[in-house]
ZATORPA-683346 format. One record per atom (N, C-alpha, C): residue in one letter; x, y, z. Coordinates in steps of 0.001 Angstrom, whole numbers, padded with zeros to 6 digits, always signed. Example, Ala and Ser with C-alpha at 12.3 -4.5 7.8 and 13.67 -1.06 7.14 Angstrom:
BEGIN
A+013190-005690+007800A+012300-004500+007800A+013200-003300+007800S+012850-002250+007080S+013670-001060+007140S+012900+000030+007870
END
This chain:
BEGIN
X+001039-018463+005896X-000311-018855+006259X-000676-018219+007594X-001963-017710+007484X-002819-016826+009252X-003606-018325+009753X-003086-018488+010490X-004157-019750+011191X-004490-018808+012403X-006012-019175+012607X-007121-019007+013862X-007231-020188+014386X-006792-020360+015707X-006957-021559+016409X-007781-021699+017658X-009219-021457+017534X-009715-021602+018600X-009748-020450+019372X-009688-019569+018682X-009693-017909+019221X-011131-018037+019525X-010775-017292+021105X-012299-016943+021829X-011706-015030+022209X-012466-013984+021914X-012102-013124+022700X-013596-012557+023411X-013680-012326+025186X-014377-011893+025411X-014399-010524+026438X-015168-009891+026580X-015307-008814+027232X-016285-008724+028572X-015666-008972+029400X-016901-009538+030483X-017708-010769+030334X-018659-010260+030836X-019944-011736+030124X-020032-011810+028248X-019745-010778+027602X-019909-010423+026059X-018974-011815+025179X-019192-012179+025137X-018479-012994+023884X-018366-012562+022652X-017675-011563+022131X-017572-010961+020751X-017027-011997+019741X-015821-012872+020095X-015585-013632+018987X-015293-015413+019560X-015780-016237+019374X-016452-017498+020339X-015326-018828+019232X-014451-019612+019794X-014072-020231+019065X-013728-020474+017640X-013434-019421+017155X-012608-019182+015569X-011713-020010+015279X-011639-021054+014482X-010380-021974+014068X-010502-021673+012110X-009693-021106+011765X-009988-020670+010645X-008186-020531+009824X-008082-021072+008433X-006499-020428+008437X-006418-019736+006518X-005467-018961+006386X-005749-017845+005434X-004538-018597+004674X-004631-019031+003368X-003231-018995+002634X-002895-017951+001721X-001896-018079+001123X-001506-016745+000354X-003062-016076-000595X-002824-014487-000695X-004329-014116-000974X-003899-012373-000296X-005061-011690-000608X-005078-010694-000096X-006908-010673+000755X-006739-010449+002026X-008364-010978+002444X-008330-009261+003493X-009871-009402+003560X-010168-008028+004743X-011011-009217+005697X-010693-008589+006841X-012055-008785+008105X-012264-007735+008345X-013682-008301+008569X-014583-006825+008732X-015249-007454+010309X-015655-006456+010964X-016455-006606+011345X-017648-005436+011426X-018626-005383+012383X-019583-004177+012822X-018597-002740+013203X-019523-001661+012959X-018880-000552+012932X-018347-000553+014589X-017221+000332+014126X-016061+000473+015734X-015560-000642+015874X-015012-001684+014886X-014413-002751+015392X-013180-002437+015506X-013201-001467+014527X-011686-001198+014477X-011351-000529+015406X-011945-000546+016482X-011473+000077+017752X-010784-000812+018426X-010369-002211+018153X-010186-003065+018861X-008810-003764+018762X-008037-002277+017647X-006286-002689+017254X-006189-001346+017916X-004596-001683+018162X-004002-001194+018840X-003267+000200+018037X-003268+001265+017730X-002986+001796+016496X-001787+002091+016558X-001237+002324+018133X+000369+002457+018098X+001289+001309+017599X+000659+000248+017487X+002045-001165+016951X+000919-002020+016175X-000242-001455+015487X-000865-002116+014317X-001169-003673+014841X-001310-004139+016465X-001496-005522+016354X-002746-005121+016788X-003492-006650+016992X-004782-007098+017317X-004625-006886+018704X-005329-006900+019921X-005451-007056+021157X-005261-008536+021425X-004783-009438+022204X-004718-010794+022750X-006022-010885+023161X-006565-012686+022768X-007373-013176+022714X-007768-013889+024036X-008818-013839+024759X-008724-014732+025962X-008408-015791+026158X-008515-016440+024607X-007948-017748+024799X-007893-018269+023149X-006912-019275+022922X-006286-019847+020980X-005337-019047+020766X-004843-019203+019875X-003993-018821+019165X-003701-018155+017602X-003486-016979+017370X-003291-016619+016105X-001872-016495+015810X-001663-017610+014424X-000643-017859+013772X+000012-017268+012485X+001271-016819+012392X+001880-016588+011082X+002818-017424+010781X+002724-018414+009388X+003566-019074+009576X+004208-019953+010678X+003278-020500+011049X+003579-021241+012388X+004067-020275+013486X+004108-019153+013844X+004481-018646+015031X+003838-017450+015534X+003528-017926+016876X+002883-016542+017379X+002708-015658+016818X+001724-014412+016651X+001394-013269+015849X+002198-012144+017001X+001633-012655+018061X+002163-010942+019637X+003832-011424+019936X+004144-012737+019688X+006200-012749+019892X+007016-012068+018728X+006058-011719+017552X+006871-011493+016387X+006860-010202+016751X+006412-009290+017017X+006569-008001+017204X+006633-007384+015777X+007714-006592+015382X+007252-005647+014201X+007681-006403+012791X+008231-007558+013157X+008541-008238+011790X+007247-008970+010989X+006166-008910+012506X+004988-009371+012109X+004149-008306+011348X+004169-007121+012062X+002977-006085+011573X+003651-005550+009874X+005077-005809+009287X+005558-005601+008463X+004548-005875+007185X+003707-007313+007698X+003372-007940+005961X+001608-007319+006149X+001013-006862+007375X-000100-006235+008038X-000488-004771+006896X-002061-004622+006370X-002324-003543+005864X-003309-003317+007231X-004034-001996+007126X-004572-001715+007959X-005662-000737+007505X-006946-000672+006893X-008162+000210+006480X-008913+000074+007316X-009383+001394+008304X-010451+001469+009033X-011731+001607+008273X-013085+001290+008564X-013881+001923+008072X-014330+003239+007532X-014260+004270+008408X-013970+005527+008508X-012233+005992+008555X-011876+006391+007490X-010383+007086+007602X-010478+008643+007881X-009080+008801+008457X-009318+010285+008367X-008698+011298+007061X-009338+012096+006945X-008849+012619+005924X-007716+014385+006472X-006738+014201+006066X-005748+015797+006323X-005526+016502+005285X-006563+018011+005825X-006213+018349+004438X-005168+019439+004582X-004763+019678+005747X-003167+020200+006000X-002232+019452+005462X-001965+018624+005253X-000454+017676+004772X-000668+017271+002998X+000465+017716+002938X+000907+017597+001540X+000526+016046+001417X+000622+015934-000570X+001000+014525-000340X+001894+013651-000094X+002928+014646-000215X+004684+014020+000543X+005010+013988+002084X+003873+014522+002657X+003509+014436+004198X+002936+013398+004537X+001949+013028+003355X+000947+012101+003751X+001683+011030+003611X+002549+010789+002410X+002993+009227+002328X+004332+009055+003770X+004751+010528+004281X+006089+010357+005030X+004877+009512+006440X+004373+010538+006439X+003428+009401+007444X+002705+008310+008022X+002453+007593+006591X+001944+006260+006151X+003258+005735+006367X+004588+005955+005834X+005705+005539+005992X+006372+005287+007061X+005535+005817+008211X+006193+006013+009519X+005707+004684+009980X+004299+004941+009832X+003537+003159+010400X+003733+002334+010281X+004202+002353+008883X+005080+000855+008391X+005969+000564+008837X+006856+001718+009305X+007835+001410+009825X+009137+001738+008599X+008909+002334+007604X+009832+002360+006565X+010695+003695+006747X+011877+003961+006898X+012600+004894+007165X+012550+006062+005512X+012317+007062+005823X+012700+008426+005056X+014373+008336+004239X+014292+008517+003084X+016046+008515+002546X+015855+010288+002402X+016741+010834+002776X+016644+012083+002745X+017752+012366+001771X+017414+013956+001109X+017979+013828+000187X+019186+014202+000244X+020269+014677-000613X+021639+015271-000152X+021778+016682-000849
END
């Protein structure tokens, strides 16, 4: 389960997201927000940015202490993707593979 607990995140005077208490059970769900939101993860470790204040939960525990065991069960679609049309498609998935975090079996 994703529980939102009272998540406020703001940016100066801006209040982008104002008391969110919200919780997700098993399911496959997107948040969306307005274009460039997705500017607002971190793309090197796939988390969210910390909230000024609440808590977002997995399974009862912190989302930012779990570190990569958390971003493991995490998909990630920007609005705009990029597209390479240099890389194979065995490039493309070694690379998707990298984010995940899933190691290469190489062959013998």
């Amino acid at each position: 389960e994703l529980q939102f607990k009272n998540v406020t995140k703001d940016y100066g005077n801006v209040h982008a997201v104002e008391h969110v208490t919200h919780s997700m059970g098993k399911g496959v769900y997107g948040l969306l927000g307005v274009n460039g939101a997705e500017n607002h993860f971190n793309a090197d470790d796939m988390t969210a940015i910390n909230p000024t204040s609440g808590e977002i939960l997995w399974n009862g525990k912190d989302i930012f202490s779990q570190g990569a065991s958390y971003r493991e069960i995490l998909g990630y679609l920007p609005q705009s993707y990029g597209f390479y049309p240099d890389l194979s498609v065995y490039d493309y998935m070694l690379y998707i593979a990298s984010i995940k975090g899933i190691r290469p079996i190489m062959a013998k």
